[in-house]
MMTF fields as JSON, N, C-alpha, C and O atoms, coordinates in Angstrom:
{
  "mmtfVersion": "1.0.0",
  "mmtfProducer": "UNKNOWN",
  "numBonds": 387,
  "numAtoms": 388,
  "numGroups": 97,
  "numChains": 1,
  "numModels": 1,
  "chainsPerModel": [1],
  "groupsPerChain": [97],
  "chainIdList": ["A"],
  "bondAtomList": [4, 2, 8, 6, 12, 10, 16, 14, 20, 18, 24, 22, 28, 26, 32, 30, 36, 34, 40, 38, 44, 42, 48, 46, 52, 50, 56, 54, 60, 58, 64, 62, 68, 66, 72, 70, 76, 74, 80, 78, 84, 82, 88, 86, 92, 90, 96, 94, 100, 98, 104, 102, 108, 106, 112, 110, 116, 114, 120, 118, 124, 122, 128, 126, 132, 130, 136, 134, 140, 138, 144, 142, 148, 146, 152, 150, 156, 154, 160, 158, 164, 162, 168, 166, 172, 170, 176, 174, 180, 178, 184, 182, 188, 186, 192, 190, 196, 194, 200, 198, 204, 202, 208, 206, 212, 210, 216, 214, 220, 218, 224, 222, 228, 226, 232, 230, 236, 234, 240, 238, 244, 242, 248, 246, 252, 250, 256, 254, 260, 258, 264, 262, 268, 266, 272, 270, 276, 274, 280, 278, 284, 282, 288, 286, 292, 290, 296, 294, 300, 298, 304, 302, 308, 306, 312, 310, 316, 314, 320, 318, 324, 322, 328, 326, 332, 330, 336, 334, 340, 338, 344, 342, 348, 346, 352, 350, 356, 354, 360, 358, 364, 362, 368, 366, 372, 370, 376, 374, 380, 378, 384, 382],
  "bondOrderList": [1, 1, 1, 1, 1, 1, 1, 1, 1, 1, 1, 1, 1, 1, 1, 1, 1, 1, 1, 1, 1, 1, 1, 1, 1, 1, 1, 1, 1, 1, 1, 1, 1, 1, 1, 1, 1, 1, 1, 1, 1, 1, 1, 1, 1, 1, 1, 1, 1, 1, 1, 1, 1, 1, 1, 1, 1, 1, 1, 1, 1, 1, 1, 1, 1, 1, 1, 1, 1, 1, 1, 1, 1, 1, 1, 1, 1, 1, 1, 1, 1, 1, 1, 1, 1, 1, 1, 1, 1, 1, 1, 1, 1, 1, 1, 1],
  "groupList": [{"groupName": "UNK", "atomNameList": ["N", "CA", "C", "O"], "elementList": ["N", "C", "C", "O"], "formalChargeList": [0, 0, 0, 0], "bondAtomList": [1, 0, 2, 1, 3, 2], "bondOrderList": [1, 1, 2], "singleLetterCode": "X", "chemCompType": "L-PEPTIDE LINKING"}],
  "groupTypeList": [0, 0, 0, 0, 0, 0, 0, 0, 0, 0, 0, 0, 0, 0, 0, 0, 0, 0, 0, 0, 0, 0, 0, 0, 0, 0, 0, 0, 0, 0, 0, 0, 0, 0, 0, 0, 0, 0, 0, 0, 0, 0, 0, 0, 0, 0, 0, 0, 0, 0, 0, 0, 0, 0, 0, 0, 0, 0, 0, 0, 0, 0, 0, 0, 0, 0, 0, 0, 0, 0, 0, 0, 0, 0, 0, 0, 0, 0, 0, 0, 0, 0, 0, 0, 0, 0, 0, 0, 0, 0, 0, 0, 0, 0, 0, 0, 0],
  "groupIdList": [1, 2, 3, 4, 5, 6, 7, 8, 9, 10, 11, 12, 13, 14, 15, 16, 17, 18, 19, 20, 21, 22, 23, 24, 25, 26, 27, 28, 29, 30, 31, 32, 33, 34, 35, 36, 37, 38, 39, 40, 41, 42, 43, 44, 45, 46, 47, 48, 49, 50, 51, 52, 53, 54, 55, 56, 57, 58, 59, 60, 61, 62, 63, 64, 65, 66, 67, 68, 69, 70, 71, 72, 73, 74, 75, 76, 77, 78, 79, 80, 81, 82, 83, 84, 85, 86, 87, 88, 89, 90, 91, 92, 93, 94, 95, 96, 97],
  "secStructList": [7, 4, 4, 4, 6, 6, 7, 7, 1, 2, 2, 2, 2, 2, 2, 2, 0, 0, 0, 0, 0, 7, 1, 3, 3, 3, 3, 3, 3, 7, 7, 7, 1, 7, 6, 6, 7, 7, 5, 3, 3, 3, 3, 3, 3, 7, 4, 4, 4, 6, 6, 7, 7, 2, 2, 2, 2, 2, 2, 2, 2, 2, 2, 6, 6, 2, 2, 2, 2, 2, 6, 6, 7, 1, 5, 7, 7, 7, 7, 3, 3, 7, 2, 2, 2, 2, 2, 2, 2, 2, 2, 2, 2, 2, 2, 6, 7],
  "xCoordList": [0.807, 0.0, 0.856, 0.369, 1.859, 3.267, 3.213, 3.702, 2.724, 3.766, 2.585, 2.696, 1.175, 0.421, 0.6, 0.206, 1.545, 1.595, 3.466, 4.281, 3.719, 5.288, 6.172, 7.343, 5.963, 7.374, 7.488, 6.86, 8.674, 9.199, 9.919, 11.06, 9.258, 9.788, 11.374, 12.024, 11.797, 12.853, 13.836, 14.826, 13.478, 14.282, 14.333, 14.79, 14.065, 13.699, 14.958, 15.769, 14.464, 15.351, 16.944, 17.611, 17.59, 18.254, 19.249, 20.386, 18.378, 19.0, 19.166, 19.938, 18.36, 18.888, 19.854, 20.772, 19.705, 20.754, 22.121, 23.103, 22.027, 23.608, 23.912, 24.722, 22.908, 23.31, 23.591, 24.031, 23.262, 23.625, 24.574, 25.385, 24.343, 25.13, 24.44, 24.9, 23.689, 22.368, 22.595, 22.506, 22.833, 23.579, 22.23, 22.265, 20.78, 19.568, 18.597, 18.702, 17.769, 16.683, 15.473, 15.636, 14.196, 12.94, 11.932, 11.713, 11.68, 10.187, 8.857, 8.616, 7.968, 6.477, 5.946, 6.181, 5.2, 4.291, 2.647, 1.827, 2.617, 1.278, 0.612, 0.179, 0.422, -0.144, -1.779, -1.913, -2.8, -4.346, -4.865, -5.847, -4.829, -5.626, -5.973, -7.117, -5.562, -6.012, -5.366, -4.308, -5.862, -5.722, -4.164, -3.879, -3.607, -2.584, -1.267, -0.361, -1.162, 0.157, 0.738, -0.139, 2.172, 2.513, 2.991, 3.636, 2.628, 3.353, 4.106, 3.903, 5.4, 6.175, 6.438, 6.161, 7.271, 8.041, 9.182, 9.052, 10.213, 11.351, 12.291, 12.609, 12.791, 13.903, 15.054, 15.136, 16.023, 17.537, 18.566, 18.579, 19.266, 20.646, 21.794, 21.717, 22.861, 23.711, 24.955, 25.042, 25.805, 27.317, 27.445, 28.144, 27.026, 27.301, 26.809, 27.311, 25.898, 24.911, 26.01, 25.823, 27.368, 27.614, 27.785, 28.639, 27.667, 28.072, 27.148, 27.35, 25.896, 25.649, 23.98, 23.398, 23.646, 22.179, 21.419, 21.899, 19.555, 18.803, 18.234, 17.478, 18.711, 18.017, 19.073, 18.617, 20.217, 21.466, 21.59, 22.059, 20.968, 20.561, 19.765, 20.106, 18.281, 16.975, 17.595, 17.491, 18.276, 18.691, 19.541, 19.097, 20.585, 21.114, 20.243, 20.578, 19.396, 18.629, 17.782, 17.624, 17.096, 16.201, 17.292, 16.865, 18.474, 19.487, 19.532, 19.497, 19.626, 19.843, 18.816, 18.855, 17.627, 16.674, 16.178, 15.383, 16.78, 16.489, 15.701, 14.565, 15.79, 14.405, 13.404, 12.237, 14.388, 13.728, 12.77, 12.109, 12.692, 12.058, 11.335, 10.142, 11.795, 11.104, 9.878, 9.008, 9.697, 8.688, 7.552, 6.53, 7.643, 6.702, 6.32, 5.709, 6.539, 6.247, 5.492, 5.733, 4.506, 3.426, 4.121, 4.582, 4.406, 4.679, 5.719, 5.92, 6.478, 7.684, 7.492, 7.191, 7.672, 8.332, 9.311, 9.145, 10.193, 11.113, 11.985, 12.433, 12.164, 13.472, 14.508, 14.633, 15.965, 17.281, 17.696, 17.007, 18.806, 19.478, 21.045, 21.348, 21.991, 22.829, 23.263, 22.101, 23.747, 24.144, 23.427, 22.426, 24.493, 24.037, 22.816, 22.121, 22.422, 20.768, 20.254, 19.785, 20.314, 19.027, 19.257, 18.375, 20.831, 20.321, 19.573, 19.226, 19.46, 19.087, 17.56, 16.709, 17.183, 15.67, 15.004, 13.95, 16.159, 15.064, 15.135, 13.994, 16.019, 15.9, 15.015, 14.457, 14.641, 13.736, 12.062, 11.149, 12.152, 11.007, 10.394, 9.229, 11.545, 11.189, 11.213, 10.654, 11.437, 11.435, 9.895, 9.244, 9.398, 8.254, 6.862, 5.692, 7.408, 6.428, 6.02, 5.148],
  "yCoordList": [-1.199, 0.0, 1.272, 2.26, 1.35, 2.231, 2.763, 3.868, 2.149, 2.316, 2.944, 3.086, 3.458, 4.113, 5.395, 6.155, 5.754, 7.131, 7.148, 7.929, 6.564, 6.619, 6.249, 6.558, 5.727, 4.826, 3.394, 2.655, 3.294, 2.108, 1.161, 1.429, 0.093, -0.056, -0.981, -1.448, -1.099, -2.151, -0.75, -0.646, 0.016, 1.667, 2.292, 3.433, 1.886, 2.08, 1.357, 1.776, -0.104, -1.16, -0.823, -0.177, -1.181, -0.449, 0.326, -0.021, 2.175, 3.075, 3.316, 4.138, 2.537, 2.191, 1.479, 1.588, 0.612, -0.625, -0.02, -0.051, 0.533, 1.336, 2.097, 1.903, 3.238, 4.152, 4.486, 5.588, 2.938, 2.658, 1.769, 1.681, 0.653, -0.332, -1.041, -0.962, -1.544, -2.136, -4.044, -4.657, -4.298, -6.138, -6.975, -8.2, -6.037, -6.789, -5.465, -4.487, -5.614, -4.535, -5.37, -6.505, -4.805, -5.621, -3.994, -3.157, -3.999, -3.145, -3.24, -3.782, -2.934, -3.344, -2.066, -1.007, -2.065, -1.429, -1.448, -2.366, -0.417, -0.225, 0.918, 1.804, 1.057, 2.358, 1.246, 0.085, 2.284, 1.655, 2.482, 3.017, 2.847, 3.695, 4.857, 5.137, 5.65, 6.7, 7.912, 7.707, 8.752, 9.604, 10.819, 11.989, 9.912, 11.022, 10.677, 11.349, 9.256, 9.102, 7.732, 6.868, 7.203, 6.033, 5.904, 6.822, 4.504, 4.374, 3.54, 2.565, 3.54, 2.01, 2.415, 3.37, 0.955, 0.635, -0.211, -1.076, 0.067, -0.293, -0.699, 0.128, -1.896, -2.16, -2.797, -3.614, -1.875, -1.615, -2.075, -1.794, -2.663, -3.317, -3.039, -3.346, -2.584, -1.48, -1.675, -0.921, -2.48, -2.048, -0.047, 0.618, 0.456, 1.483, 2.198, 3.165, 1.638, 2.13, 2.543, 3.425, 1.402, 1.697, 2.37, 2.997, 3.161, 4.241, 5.249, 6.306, 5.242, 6.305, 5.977, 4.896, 6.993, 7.431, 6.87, 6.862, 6.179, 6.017, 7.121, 6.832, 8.713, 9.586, 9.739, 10.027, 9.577, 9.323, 8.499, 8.842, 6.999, 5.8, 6.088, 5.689, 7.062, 7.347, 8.344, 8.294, 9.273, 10.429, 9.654, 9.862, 8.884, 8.409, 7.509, 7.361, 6.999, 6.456, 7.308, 7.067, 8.563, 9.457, 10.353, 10.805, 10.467, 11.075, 10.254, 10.78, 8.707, 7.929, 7.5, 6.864, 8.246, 7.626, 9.391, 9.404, 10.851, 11.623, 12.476, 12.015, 13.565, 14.51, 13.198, 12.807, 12.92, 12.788, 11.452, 11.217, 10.47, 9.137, 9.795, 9.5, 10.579, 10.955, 11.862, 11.975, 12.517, 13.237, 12.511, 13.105, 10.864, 10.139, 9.346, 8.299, 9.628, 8.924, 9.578, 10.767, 9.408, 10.149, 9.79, 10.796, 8.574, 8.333, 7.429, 6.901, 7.014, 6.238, 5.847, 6.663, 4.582, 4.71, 3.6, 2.733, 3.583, 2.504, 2.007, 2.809, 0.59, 0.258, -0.013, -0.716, 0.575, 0.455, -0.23, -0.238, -0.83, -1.637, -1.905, -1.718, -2.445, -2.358, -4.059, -4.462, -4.772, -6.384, -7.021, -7.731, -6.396, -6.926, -6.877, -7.785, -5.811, -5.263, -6.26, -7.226, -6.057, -6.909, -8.738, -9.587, -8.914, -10.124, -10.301, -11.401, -9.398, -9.588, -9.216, -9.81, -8.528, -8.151, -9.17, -9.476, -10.142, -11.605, -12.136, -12.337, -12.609, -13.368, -13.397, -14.389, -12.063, -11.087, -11.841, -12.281, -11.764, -11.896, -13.396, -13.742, -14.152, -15.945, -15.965, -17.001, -15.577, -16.011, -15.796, -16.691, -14.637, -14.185, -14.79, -14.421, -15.786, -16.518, -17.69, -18.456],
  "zCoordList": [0.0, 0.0, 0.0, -0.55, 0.454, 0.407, -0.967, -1.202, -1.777, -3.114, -3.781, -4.998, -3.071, -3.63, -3.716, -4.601, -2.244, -2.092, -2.847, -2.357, -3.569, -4.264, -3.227, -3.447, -2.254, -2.226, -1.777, -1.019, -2.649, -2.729, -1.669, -1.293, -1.214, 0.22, -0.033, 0.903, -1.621, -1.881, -1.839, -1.114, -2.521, -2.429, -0.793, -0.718, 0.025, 1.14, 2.284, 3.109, 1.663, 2.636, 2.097, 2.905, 0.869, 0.758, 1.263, 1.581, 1.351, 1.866, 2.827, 3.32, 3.335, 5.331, 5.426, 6.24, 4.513, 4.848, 4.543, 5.284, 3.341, 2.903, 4.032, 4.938, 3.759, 5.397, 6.206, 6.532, 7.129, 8.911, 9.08, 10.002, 7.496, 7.242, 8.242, 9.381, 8.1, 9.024, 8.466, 7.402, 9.537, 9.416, 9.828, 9.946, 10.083, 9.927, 9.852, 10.592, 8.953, 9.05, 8.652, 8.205, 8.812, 8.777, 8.607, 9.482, 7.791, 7.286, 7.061, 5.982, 7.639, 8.099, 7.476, 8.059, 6.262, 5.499, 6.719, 6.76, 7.386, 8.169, 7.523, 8.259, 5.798, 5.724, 5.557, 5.168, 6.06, 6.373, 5.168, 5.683, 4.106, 3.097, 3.746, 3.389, 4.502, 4.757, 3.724, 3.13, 3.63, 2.461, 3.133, 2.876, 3.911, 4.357, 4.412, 4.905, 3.717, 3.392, 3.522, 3.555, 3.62, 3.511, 4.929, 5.435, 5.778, 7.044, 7.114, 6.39, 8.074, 8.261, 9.711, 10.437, 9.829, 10.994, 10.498, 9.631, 11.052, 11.027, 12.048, 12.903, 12.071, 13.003, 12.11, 11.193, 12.971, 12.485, 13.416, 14.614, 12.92, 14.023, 13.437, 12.248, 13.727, 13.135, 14.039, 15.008, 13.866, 14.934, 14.4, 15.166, 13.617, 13.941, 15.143, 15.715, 15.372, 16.904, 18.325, 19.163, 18.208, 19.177, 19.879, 19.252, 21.286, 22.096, 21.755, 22.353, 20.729, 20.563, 21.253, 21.346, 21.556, 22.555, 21.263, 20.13, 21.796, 20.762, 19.835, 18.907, 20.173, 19.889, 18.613, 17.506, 18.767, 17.987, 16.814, 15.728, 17.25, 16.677, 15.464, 14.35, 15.784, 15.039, 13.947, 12.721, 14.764, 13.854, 12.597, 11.468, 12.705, 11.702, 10.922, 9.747, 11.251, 10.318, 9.462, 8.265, 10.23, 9.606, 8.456, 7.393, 8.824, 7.978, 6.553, 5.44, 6.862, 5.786, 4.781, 3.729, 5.692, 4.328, 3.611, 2.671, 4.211, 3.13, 2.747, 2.642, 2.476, 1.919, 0.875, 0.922, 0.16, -1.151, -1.157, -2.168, 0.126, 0.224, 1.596, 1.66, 2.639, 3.748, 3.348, 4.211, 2.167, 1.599, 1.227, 0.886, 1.265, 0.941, 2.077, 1.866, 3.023, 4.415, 5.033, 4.824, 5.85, 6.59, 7.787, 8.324, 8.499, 9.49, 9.615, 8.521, 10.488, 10.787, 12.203, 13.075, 12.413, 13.634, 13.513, 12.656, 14.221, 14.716, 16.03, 16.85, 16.12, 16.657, 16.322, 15.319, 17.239, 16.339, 17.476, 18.497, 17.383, 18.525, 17.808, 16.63, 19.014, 18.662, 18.171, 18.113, 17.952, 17.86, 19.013, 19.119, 20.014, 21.744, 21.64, 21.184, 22.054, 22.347, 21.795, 22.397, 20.159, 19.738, 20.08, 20.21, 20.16, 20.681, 22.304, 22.735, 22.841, 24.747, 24.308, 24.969, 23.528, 22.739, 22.665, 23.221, 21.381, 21.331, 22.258, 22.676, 23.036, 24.331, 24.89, 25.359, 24.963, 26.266, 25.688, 26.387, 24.422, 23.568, 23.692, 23.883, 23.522, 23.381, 25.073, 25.434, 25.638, 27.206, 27.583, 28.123, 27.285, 27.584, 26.475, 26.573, 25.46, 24.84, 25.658, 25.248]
}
């Protein structure tokens, strides 16, 4: 549904991935037809993450995807994590299934 409002979520994965140099990313197309734009979610795992704050984390990702693909996004949200993190994430995740 992304690709109604022009973008491309393969142009998307991509430029994150180049960007952060993202060693796992996963993109979730949540736009509902509403007349206001394209939505995702994103989680990013990045040894570049290291040492840096999540506000740090987001910013480099929001850097890497751009005027020119961020103009077609209504909304974003995401998680970034670092190697570690996201492995103590899943842990956290299958423990609690």
């Amino acid at each position: 549904m992304a690709a109604e409002y022009g973008l491309d979520l393969d142009v998307l994965y991509q430029t994150i991935k180049v960007g952060v140099n993202a060693i796992h990313l996963d993109i979730q197309d949540l736009t509902d037809g509403c007349s206001c734009g394209a939505k995702v979610h994103v989680v990013v795992v990045s040894e570049d993450f290291e040492g840096k704050s999540l506000l740090q984390q987001q910013r480099a990702v929001n850097h890497s995807i751009g005027e020119a693909l961020m103009s077609n996004i209504h909304a974003i949200t995401m998680k970034t994590f670092t190697p570690e993190k996201y492995s103590s994430f899943l842990e956290q995740n299958i423990a609690n299934e």
